[in-house]
C-alpha positions in Angstrom: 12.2 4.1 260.4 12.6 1.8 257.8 8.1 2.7 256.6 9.4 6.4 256.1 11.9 5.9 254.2 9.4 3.4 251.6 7.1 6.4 251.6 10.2 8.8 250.5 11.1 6.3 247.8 7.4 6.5 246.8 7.3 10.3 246.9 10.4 10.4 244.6 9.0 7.8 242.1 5.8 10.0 242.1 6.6 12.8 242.7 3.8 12.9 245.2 1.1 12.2 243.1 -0.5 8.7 242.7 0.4 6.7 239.8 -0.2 2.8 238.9 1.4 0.1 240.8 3.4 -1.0 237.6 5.7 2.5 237.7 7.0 1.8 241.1 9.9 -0.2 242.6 10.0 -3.8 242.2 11.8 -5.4 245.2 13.6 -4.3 248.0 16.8 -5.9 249.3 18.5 -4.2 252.9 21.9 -5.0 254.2 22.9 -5.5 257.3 25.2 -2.0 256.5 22.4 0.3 256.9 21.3 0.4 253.0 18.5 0.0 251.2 18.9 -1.6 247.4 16.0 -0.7 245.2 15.4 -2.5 242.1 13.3 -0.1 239.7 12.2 -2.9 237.4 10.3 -0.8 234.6 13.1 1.4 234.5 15.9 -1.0 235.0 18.0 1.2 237.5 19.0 0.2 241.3 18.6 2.7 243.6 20.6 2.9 246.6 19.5 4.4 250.1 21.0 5.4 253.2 18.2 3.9 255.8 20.0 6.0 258.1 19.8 9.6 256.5 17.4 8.2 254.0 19.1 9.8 251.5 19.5 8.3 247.6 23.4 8.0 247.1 23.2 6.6 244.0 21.3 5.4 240.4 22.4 2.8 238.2 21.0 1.5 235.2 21.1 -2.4 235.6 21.1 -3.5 231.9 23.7 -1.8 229.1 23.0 1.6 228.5 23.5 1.1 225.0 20.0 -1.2 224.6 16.5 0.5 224.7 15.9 -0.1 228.7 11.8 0.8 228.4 12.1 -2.9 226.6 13.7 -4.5 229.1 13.3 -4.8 232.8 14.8 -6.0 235.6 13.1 -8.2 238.1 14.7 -9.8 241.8 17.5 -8.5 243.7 19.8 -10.5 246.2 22.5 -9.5 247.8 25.1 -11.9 248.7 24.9 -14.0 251.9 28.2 -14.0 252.4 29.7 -11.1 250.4 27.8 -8.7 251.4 28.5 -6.1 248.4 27.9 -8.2 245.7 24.3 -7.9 244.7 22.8 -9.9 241.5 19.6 -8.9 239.7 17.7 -10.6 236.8 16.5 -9.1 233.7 14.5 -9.8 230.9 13.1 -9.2 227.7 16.4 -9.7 225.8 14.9 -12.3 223.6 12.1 -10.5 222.7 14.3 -7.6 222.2 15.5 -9.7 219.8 12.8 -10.8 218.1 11.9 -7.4 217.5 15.2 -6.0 216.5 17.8 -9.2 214.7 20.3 -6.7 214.1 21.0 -7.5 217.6 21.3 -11.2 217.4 24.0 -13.2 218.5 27.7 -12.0 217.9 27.3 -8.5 219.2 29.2 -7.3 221.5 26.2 -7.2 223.8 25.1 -11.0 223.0 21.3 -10.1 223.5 20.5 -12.7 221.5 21.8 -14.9 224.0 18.9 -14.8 226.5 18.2 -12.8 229.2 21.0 -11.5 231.7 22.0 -11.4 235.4 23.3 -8.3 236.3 26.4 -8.5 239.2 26.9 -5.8 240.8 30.0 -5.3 243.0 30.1 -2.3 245.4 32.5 -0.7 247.7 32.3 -0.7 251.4 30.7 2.6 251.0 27.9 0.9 248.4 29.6 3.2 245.4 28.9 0.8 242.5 32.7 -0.5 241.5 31.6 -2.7 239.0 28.7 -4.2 236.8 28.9 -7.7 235.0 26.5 -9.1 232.5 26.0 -13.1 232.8 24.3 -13.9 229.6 21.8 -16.9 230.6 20.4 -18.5 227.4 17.1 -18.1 229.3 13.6 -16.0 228.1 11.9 -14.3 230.4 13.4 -14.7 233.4 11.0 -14.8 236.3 12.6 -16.4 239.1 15.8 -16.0 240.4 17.2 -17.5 244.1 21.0 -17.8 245.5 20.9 -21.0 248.2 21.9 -19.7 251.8 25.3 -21.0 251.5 25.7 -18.6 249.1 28.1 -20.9 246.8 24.4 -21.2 243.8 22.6 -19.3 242.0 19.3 -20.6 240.2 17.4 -19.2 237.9 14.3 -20.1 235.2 13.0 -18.8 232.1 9.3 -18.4 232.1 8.4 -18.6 228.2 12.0 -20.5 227.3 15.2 -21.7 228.0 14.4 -24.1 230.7 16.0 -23.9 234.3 19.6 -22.9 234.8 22.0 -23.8 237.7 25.0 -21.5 238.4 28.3 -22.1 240.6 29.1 -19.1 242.5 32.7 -18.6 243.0 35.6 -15.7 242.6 36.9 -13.6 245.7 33.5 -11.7 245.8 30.9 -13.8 243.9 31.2 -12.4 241.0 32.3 -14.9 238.9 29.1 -17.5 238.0 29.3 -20.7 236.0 26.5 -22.9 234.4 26.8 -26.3 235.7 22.9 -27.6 235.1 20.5 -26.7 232.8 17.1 -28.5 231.8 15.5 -26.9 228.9 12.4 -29.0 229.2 11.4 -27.1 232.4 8.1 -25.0 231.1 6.4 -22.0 232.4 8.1 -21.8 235.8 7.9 -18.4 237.7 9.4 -19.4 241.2 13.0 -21.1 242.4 12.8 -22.1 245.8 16.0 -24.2 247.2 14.9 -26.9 249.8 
C-alpha cells in the first residue's frame, strides 16, 4: 500500500513524466494516524496524505510566504515522538538570502537575517495544519536536524556557519523550543545523530 501511494506522490510531482531527482520530495515522515507528511524541499511546502485513501488533504508552504521560497528550501521532517501532531522541519538558505538581498537583515519582522529557521508545525487530530511557528536558529545552512527519542531535544547544525545548536523542547505540544547549547566552532557538519 504504502509503494502506491510514493508512486501517486511521484505522478503528481511529475505529472507523469520523468523529471530530475532534485524536483521531487525530500523526506518522508508517517504517523502512526494513517498519514503521510511530505516535505517538498525545492519548493518548501509539506504535503499531507491520507495512506489510507491516498488522497492529498492538504499543502502548506513551510517558510513565510512573504520571502522568495525558490531561495530557500526546506530539508528534514520529524514528527514528535510523543506529540504526535507537532511536526518540525528545517530550512535554509536564509543567510544567503541575506547576503543577496540586506534589505532583509536583521530587525524585520521576519528576522532572516537571523539564520536559518525551524519550522513547527502544529496540526489537529484530523492533520488540518492549526499552526506554523518560525524558530529563528542563528545557524547557515542547516543540514542536519534530529529530536532525541525522548522527545524532550532538538539538535540541529549549520553546515557553512553558525556552529551546532541544542534546543529544549517543552510547551503542552512541543511547540515551544529553547537554545540551551551552542558551539559555534563546530565546522562543516551535515549529520546529528544522538547516542
Amino acid at each position: 500500500m504504502m509503494v502506491s501511494l510514493l508512486l501517486k506522490i511521484l505522478r503528481f510531482y511529475t505529472g507523469n513524466r520523468i523529471i530530475p531527482p532534485p524536483l521531487l520530495p525530500d523526506q518522508l515522515a508517517e504517523s502512526l494516524d494513517q498519514y503521510l507528511y511530505v516535505n517538498s524541499e525545492l519548493q518548501s511546502e509539506l504535503l499531507i496524505y491520507s495512506t489510507t485513501t491516498h488522497e492529498l488533504l492538504s499543502r502548506t508552504k513551510t517558510t513565510p510566504s512573504h520571502l522568495p521560497s525558490h531561495k530557500l528550501l526546506s530539508a528534514e521532517i520529524y514528527i514528535h515522538p510523543v506529540h504526535r501532531f507537532t511536526l518540525y522541519i528545517s530550512n535554509r538558505g536564509s543567510r544567503r538570502l541575506n547576503r543577496e538581498n540586506p534589505e532583509l537583515g536583521p530587525g524585520t519582522e521576519d528576522g532572516i537575517g537571523e539564520g536559518d529557521s525551524i519550522t513547527i508545525i502544529l496540526l489537529s487530530g484530523d492533520s488540518e495544519v492549526e499552526r506554523i511557528i518560525y524558530l529563528k536558529t542563528g545557524l547557515d545552512w542547516i543540514r542536519g536536524m534530529r529530536i532525541s527519542d525522548d522527545g524532550k531535544y532538538l539538535a540541529c547544525c549549520g553546515e557553512v556557519g553558525g556552529g551546532l545548536a541544542v534546543y529544549e523542547i517543552t510547551g503542552e505540544r512541543g511547540e515551544v523550543l529553547t537554545l540551551i547549547a551552542k558551539d559555534e566552532g563546530v565546522k562543516d557538519v551535515n549529520c546529528v545523530l544522538w547516542v
